[in-house]
Biopython code that builds the backbone (N, CA, C, O; Angstrom):
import numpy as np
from Bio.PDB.StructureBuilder import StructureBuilder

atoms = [
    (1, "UNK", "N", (87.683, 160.992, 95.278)),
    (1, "UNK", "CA", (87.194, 159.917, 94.448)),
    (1, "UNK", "C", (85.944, 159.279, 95.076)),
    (1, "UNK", "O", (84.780, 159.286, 94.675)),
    (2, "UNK", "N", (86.479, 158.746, 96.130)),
    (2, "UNK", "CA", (84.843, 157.976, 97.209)),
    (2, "UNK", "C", (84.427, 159.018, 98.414)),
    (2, "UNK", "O", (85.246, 159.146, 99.324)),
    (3, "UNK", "N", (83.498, 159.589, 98.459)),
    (3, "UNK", "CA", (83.125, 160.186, 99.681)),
    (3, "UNK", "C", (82.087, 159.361, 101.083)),
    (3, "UNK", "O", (81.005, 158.826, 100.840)),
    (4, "UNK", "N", (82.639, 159.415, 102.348)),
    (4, "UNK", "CA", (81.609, 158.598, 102.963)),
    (4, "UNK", "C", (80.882, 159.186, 103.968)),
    (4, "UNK", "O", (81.271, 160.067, 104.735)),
    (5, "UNK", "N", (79.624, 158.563, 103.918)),
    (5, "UNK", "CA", (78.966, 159.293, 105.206)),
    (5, "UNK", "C", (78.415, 157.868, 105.995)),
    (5, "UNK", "O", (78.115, 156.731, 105.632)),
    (6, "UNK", "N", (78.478, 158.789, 107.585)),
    (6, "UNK", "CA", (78.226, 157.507, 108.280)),
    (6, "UNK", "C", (77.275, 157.609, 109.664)),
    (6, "UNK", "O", (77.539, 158.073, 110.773)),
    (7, "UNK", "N", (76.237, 157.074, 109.211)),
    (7, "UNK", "CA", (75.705, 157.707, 110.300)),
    (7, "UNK", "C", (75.433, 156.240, 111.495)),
    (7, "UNK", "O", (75.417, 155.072, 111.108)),
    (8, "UNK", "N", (75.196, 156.779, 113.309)),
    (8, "UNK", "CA", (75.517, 155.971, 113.656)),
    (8, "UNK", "C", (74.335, 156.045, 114.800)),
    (8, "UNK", "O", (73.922, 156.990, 115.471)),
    (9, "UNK", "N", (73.932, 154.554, 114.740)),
    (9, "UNK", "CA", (73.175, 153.675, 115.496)),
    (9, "UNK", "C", (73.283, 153.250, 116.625)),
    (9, "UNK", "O", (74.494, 153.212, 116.843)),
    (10, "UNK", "N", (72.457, 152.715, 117.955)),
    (10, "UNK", "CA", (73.266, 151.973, 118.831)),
    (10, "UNK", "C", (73.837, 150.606, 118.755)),
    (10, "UNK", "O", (74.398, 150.157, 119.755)),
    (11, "UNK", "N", (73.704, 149.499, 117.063)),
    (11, "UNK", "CA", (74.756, 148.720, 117.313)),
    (11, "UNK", "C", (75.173, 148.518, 116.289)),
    (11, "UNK", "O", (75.716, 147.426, 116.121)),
    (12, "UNK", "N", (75.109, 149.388, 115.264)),
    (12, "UNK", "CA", (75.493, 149.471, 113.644)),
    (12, "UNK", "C", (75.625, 150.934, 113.636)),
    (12, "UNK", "O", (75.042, 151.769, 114.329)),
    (13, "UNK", "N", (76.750, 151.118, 112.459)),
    (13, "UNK", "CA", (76.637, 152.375, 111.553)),
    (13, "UNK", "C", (76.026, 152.025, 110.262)),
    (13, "UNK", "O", (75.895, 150.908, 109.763)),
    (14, "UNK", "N", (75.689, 153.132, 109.825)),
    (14, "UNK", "CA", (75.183, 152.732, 108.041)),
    (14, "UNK", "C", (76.398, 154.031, 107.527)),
    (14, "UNK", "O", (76.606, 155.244, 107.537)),
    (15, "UNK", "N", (76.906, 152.824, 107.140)),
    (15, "UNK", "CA", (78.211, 153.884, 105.899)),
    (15, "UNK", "C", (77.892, 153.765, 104.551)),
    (15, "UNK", "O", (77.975, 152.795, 103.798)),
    (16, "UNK", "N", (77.513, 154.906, 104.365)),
    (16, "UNK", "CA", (77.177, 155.240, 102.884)),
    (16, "UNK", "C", (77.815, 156.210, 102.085)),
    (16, "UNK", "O", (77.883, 157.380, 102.460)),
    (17, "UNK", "N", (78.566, 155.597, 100.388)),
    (17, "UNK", "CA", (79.340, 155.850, 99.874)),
    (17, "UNK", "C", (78.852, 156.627, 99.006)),
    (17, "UNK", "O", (77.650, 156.628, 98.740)),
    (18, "UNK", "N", (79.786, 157.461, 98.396)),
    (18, "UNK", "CA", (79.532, 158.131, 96.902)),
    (18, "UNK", "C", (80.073, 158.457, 96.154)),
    (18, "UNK", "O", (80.384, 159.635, 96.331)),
    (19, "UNK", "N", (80.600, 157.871, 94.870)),
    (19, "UNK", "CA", (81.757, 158.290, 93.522)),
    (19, "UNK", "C", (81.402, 159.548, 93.178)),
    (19, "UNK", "O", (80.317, 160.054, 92.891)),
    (20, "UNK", "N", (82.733, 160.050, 93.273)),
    (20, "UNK", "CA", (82.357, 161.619, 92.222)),
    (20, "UNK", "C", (82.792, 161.455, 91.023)),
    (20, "UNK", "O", (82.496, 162.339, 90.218)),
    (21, "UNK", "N", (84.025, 159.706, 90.306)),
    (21, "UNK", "CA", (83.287, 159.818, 88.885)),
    (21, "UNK", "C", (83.638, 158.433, 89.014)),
    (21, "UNK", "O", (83.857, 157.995, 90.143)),
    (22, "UNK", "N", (83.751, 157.417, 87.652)),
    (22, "UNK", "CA", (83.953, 156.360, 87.594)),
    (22, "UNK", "C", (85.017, 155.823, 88.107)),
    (22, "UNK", "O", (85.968, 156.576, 88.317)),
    (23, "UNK", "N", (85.126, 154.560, 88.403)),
    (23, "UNK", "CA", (86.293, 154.424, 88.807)),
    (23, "UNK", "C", (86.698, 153.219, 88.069)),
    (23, "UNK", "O", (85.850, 152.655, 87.377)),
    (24, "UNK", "N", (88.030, 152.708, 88.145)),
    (24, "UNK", "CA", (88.596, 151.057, 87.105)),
    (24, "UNK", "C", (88.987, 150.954, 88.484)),
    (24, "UNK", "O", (89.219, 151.650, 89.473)),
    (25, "UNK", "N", (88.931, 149.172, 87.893)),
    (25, "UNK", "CA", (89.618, 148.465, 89.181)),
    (25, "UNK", "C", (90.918, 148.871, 89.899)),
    (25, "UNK", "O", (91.218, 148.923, 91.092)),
    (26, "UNK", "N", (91.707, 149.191, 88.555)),
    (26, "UNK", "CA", (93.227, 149.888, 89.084)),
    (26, "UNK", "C", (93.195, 150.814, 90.097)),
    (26, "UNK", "O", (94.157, 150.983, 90.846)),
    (27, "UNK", "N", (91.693, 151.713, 90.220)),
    (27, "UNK", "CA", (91.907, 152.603, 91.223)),
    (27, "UNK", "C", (91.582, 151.753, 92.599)),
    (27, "UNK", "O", (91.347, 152.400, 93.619)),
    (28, "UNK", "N", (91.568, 150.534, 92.636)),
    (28, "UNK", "CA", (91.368, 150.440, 94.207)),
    (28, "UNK", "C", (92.719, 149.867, 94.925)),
    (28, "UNK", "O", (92.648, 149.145, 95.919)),
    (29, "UNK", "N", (93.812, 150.212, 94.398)),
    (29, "UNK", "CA", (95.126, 149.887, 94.775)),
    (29, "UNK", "C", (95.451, 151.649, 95.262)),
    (29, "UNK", "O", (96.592, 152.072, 95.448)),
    (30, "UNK", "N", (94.503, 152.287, 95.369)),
    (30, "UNK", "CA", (94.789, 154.123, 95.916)),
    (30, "UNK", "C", (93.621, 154.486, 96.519)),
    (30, "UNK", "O", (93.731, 155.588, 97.056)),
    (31, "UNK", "N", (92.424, 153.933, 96.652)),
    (31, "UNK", "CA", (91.009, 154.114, 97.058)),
    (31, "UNK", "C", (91.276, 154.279, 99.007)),
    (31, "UNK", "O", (91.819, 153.529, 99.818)),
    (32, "UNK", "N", (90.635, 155.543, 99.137)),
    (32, "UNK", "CA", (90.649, 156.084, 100.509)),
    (32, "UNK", "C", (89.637, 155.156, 101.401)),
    (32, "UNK", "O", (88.585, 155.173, 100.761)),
    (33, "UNK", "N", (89.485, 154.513, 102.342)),
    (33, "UNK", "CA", (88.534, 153.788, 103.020)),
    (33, "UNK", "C", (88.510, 154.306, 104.169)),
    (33, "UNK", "O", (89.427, 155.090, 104.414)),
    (34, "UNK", "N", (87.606, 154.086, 105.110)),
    (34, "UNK", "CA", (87.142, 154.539, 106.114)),
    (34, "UNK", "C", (87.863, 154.293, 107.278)),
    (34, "UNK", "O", (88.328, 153.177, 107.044)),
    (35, "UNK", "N", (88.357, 154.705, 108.677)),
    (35, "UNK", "CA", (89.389, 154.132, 109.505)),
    (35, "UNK", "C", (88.661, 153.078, 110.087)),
    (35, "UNK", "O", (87.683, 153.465, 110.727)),
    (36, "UNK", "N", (88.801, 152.138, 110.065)),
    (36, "UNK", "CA", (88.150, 150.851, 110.815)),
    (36, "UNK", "C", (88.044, 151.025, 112.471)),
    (36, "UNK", "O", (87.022, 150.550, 112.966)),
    (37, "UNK", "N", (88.962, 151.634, 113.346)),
    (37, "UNK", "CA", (88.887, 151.650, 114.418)),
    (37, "UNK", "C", (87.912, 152.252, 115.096)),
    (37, "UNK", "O", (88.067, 152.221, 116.317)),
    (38, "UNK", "N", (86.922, 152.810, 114.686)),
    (38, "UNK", "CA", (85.723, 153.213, 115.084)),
    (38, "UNK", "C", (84.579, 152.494, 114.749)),
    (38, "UNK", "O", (83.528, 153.051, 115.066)),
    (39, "UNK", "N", (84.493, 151.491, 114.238)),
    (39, "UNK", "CA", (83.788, 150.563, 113.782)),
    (39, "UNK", "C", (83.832, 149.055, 114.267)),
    (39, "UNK", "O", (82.921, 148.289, 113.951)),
    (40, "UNK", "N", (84.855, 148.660, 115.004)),
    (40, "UNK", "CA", (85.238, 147.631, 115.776)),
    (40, "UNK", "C", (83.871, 146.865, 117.148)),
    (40, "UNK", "O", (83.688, 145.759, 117.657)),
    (41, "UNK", "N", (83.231, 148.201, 117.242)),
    (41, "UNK", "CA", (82.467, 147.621, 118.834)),
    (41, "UNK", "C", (80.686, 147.294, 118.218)),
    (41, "UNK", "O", (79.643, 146.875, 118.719)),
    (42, "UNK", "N", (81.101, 147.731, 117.001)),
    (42, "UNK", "CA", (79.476, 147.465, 116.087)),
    (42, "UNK", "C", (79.404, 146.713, 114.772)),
    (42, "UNK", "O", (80.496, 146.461, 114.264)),
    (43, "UNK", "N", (78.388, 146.336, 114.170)),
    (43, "UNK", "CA", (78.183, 145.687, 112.691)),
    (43, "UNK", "C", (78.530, 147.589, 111.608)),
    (43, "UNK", "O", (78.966, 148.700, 111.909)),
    (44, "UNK", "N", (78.040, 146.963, 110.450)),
    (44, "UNK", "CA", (78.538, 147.933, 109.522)),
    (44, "UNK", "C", (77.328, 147.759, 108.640)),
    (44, "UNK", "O", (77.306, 146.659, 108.086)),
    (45, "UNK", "N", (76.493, 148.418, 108.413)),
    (45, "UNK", "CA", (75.581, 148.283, 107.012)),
    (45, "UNK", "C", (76.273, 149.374, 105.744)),
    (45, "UNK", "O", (76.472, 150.587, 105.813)),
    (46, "UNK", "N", (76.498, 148.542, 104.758)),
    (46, "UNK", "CA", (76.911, 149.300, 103.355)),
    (46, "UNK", "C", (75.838, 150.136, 102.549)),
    (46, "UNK", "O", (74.650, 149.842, 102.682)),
    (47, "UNK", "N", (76.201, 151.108, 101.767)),
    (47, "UNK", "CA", (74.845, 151.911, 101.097)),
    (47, "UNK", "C", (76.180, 152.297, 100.043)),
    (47, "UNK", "O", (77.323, 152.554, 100.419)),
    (48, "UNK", "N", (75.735, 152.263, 98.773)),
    (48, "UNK", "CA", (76.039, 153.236, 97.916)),
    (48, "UNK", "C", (76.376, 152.643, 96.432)),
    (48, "UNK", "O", (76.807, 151.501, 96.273)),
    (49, "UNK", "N", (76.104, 153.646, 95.263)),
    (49, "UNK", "CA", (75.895, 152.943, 93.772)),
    (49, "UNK", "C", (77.269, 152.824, 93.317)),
    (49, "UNK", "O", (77.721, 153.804, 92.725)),
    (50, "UNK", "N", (78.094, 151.717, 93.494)),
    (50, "UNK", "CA", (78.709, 151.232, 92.581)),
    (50, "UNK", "C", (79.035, 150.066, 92.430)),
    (50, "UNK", "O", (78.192, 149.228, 92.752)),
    (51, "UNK", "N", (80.563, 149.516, 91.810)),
    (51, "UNK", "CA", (80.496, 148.697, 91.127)),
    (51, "UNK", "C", (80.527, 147.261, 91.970)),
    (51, "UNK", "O", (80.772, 147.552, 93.140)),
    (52, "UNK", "N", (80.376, 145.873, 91.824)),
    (52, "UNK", "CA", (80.284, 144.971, 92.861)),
    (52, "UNK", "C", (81.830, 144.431, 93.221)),
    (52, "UNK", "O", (81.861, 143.464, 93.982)),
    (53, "UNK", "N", (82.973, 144.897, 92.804)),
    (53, "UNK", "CA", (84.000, 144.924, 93.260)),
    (53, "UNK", "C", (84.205, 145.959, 94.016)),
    (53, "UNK", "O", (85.141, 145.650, 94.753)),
    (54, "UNK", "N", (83.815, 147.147, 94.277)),
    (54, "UNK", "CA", (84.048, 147.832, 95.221)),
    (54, "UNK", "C", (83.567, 147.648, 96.674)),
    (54, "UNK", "O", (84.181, 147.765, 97.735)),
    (55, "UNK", "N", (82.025, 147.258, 96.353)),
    (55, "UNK", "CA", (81.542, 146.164, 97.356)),
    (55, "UNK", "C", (82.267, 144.677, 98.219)),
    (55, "UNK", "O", (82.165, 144.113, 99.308)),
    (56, "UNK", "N", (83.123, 144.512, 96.752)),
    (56, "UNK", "CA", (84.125, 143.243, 98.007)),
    (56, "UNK", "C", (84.808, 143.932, 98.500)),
    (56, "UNK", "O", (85.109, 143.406, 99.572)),
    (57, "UNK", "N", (85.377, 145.023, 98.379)),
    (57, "UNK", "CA", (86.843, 145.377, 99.036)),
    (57, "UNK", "C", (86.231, 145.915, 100.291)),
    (57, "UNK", "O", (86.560, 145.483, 101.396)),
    (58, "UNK", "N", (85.136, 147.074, 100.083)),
    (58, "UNK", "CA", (84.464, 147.213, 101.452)),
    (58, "UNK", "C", (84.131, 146.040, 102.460)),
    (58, "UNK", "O", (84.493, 146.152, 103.631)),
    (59, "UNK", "N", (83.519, 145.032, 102.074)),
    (59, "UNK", "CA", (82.987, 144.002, 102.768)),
    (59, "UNK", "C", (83.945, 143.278, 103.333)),
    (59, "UNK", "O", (83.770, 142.628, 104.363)),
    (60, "UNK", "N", (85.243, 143.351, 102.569)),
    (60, "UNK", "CA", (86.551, 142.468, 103.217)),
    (60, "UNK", "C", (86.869, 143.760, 104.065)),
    (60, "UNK", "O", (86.733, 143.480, 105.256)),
    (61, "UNK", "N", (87.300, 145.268, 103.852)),
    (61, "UNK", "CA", (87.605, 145.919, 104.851)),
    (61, "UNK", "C", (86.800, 145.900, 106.205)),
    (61, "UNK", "O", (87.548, 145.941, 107.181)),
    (62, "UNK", "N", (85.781, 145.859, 106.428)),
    (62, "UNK", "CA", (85.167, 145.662, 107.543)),
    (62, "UNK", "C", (84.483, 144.639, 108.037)),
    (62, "UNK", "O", (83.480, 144.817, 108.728)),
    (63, "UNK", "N", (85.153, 142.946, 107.609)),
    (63, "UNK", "CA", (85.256, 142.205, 107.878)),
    (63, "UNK", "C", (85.951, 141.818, 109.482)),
    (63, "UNK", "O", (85.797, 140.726, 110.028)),
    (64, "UNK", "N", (86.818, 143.102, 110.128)),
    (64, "UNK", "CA", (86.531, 142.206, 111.929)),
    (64, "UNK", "C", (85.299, 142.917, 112.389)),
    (64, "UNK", "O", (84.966, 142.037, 113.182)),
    (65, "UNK", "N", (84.538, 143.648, 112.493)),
    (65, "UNK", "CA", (83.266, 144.805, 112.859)),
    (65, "UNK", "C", (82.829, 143.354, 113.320)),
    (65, "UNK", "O", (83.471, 142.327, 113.097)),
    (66, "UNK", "N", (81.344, 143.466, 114.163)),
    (66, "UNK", "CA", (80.409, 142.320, 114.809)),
    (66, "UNK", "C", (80.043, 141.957, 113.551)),
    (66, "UNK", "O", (80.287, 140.778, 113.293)),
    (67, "UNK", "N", (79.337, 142.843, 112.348)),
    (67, "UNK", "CA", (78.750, 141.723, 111.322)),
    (67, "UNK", "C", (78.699, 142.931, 110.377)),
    (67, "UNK", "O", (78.678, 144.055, 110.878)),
    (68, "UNK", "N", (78.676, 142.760, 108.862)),
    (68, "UNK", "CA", (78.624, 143.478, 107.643)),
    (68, "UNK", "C", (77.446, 142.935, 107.248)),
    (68, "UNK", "O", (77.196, 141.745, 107.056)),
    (69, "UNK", "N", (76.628, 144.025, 107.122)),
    (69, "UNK", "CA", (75.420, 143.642, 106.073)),
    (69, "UNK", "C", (75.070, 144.696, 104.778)),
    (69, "UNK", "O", (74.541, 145.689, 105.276)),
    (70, "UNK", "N", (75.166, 144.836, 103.368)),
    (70, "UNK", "CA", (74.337, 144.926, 102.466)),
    (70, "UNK", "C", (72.765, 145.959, 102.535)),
    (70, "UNK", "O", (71.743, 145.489, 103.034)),
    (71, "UNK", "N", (72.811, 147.198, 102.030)),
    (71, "UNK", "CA", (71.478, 148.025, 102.278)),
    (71, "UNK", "C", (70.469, 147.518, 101.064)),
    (71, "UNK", "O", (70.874, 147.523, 99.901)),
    (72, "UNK", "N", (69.548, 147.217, 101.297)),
    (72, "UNK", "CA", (68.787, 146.743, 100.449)),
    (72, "UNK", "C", (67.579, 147.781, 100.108)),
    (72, "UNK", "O", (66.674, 147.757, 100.942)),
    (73, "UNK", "N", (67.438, 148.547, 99.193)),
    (73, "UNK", "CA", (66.650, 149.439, 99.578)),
    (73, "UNK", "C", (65.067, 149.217, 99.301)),
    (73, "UNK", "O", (64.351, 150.098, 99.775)),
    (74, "UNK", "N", (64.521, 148.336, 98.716)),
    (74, "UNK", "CA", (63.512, 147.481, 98.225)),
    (74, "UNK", "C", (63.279, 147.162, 99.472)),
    (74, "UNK", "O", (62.052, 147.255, 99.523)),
    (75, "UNK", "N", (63.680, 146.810, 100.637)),
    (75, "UNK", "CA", (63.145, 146.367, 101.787)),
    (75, "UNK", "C", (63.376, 147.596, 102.697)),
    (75, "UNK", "O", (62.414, 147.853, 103.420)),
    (76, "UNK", "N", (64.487, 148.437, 102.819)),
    (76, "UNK", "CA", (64.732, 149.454, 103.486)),
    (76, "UNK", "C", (65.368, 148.744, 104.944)),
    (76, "UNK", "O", (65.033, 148.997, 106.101)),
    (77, "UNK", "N", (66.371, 147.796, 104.464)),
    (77, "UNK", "CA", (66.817, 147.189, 105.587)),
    (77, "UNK", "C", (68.354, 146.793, 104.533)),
    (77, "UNK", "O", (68.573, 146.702, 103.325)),
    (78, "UNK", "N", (69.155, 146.645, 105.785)),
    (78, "UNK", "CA", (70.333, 145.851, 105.591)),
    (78, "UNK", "C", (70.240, 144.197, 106.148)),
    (78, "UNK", "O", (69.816, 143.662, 107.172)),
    (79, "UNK", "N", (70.998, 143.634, 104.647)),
    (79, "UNK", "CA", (70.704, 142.172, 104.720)),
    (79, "UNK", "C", (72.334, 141.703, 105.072)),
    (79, "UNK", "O", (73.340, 142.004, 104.431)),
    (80, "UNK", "N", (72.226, 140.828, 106.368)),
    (80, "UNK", "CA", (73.608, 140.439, 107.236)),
    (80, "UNK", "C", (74.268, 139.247, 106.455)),
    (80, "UNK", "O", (73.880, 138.081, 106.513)),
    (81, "UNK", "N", (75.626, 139.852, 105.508)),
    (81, "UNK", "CA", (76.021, 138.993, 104.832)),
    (81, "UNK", "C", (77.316, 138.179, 105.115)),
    (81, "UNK", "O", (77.867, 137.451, 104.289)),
    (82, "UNK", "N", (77.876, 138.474, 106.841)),
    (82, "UNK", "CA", (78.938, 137.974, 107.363)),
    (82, "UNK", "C", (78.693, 138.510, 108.617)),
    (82, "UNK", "O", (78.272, 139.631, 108.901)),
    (83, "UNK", "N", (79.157, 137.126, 109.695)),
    (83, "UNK", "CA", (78.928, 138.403, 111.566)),
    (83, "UNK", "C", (79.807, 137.153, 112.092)),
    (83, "UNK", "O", (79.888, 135.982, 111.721)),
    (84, "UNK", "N", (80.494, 137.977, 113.215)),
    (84, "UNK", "CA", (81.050, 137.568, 114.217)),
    (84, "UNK", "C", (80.364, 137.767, 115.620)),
    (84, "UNK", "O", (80.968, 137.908, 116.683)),
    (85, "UNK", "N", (79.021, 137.756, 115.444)),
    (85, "UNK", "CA", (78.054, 137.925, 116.705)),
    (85, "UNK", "C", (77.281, 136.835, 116.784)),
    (85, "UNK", "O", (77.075, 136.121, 115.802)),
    (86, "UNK", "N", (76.809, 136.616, 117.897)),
    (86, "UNK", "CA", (75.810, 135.447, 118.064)),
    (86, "UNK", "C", (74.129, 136.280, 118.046)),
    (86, "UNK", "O", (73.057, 135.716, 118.269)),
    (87, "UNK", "N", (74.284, 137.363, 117.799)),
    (87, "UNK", "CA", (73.376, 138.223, 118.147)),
    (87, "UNK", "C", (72.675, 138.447, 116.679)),
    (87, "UNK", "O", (71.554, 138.953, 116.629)),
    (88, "UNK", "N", (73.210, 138.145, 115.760)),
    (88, "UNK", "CA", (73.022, 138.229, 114.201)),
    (88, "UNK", "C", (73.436, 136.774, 113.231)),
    (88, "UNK", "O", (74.543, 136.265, 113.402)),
    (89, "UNK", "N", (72.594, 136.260, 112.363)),
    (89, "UNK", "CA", (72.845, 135.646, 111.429)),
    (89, "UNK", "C", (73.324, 136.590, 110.500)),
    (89, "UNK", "O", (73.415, 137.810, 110.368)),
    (90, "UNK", "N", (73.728, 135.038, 109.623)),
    (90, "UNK", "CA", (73.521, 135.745, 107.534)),
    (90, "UNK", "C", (72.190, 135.591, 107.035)),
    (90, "UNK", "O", (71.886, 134.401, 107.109)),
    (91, "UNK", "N", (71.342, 136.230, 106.597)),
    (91, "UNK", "CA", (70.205, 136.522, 106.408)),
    (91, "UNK", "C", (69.090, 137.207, 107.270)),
    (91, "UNK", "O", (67.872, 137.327, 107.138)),
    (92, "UNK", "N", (70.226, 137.701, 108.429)),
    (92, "UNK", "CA", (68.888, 138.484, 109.057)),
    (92, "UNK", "C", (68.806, 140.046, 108.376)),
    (92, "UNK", "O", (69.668, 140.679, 107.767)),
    (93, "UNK", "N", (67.472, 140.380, 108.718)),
    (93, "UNK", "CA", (67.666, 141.754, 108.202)),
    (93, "UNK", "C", (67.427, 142.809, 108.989)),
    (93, "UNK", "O", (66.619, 142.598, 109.893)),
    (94, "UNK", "N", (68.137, 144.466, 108.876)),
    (94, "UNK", "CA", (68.172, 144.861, 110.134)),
    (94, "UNK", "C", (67.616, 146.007, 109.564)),
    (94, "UNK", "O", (68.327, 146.712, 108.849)),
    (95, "UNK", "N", (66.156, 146.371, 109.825)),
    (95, "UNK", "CA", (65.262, 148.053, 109.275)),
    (95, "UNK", "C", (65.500, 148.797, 109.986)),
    (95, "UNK", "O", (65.409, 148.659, 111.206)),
    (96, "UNK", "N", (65.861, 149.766, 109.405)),
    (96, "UNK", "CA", (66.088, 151.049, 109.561)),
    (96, "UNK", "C", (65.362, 152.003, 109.774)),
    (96, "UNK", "O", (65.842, 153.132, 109.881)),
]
sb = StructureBuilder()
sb.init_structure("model")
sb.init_model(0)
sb.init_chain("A")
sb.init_seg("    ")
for serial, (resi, resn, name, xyz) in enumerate(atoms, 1):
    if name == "N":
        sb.init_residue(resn, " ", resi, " ")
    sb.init_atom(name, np.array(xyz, "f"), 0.0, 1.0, " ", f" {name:<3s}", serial, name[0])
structure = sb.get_structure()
Protein backbone atom coordinates (compact mmCIF):
# COMPACT_ATOMS: atom_id res chain seq x y z
CA UNK A 1 0.00 0.00 0.00
CA UNK A 2 2.80 2.74 1.26
CA UNK A 3 6.28 2.13 0.07
CA UNK A 4 9.28 3.98 1.85
CA UNK A 5 12.52 5.12 0.98
CA UNK A 6 14.96 6.59 3.23
CA UNK A 7 17.81 8.01 2.64
CA UNK A 8 20.28 9.02 5.32
CA UNK A 9 22.17 12.10 6.37
CA UNK A 10 24.52 12.90 9.18
CA UNK A 11 21.65 14.31 11.39
CA UNK A 12 18.39 13.63 9.51
CA UNK A 13 16.96 10.99 7.25
CA UNK A 14 14.64 12.11 4.44
CA UNK A 15 11.86 9.40 4.38
CA UNK A 16 10.09 9.47 1.41
CA UNK A 17 6.77 7.83 0.77
CA UNK A 18 4.79 6.38 -2.06
CA UNK A 19 0.99 5.05 -2.56
CA UNK A 20 0.59 2.42 -5.01
CA UNK A 21 -3.20 3.37 -4.96
CA UNK A 22 -5.59 5.48 -2.98
CA UNK A 23 -6.08 5.08 0.23
CA UNK A 24 -9.48 6.02 2.89
CA UNK A 25 -8.86 6.92 6.19
CA UNK A 26 -10.04 3.39 7.32
CA UNK A 27 -6.86 2.19 5.86
CA UNK A 28 -4.69 3.79 8.43
CA UNK A 29 -5.92 1.49 11.24
CA UNK A 30 -3.57 -1.38 8.87
CA UNK A 31 -1.02 1.16 7.26
CA UNK A 32 2.68 -0.33 7.49
CA UNK A 33 5.06 2.52 8.99
CA UNK A 34 8.52 2.65 9.24
CA UNK A 35 10.39 1.02 12.49
CA UNK A 36 11.09 4.07 14.54
CA UNK A 37 14.12 2.62 16.24
CA UNK A 38 16.46 3.67 13.73
CA UNK A 39 15.38 7.03 13.67
CA UNK A 40 15.65 7.88 17.40
CA UNK A 41 19.43 9.52 17.32
CA UNK A 42 18.26 12.01 14.32
CA UNK A 43 15.36 14.51 13.04
CA UNK A 44 13.13 13.00 10.22
CA UNK A 45 12.30 15.08 7.03
CA UNK A 46 8.88 13.80 5.33
CA UNK A 47 8.55 13.64 1.32
CA UNK A 48 5.70 12.19 -0.42
CA UNK A 49 2.10 12.91 -2.37
CA UNK A 50 -0.59 12.27 -0.23
CA UNK A 51 -3.32 12.95 1.73
CA UNK A 52 -2.82 15.56 4.87
CA UNK A 53 -4.03 12.94 7.25
CA UNK A 54 -1.52 10.66 6.38
CA UNK A 55 0.88 13.38 7.06
CA UNK A 56 -0.48 13.56 10.77
CA UNK A 57 -0.11 10.04 11.48
CA UNK A 58 3.50 10.17 10.11
CA UNK A 59 4.32 13.34 11.98
CA UNK A 60 2.78 11.88 15.26
CA UNK A 61 4.75 8.54 14.45
CA UNK A 62 8.01 10.16 14.54
CA UNK A 63 7.26 12.50 17.00
CA UNK A 64 10.22 11.20 19.75
CA UNK A 65 13.13 11.56 16.64
CA UNK A 66 15.28 15.11 17.56
CA UNK A 67 12.80 17.05 15.25
CA UNK A 68 10.18 16.27 12.22
CA UNK A 69 10.21 18.56 9.48
CA UNK A 70 7.92 18.78 6.23
CA UNK A 71 9.85 18.62 2.47
CA UNK A 72 9.02 21.60 0.84
CA UNK A 73 9.94 21.28 -2.58
CA UNK A 74 9.51 25.00 -3.80
CA UNK A 75 12.41 25.68 -1.52
CA UNK A 76 14.11 22.22 -1.76
CA UNK A 77 14.40 22.14 1.96
CA UNK A 78 12.55 20.62 4.86
CA UNK A 79 10.58 23.04 7.02
CA UNK A 80 11.04 21.98 11.07
CA UNK A 81 7.55 21.55 12.21
CA UNK A 82 8.22 19.97 15.82
CA UNK A 83 11.97 19.25 17.62
CA UNK A 84 13.13 18.08 20.71
CA UNK A 85 16.63 19.68 19.98
CA UNK A 86 18.01 22.86 20.95
CA UNK A 87 19.90 22.60 17.79
CA UNK A 88 16.65 23.24 15.62
CA UNK A 89 13.59 25.47 15.81
CA UNK A 90 9.98 25.32 14.21
CA UNK A 91 10.61 27.21 11.22
CA UNK A 92 14.01 26.48 10.51
CA UNK A 93 14.73 25.12 7.26
CA UNK A 94 17.08 22.37 6.51
CA UNK A 95 18.47 22.25 2.33
CA UNK A 96 19.24 19.52 1.01
Amino acid sequence: MIKYQTTTYPNWNFVEFELDANIEPADLKTIELPDIKKFYNKGVIISGRGPIWLYGVLIHHFHPTRFVATFEPRLNAGVVIETHSADFQVGDLINL
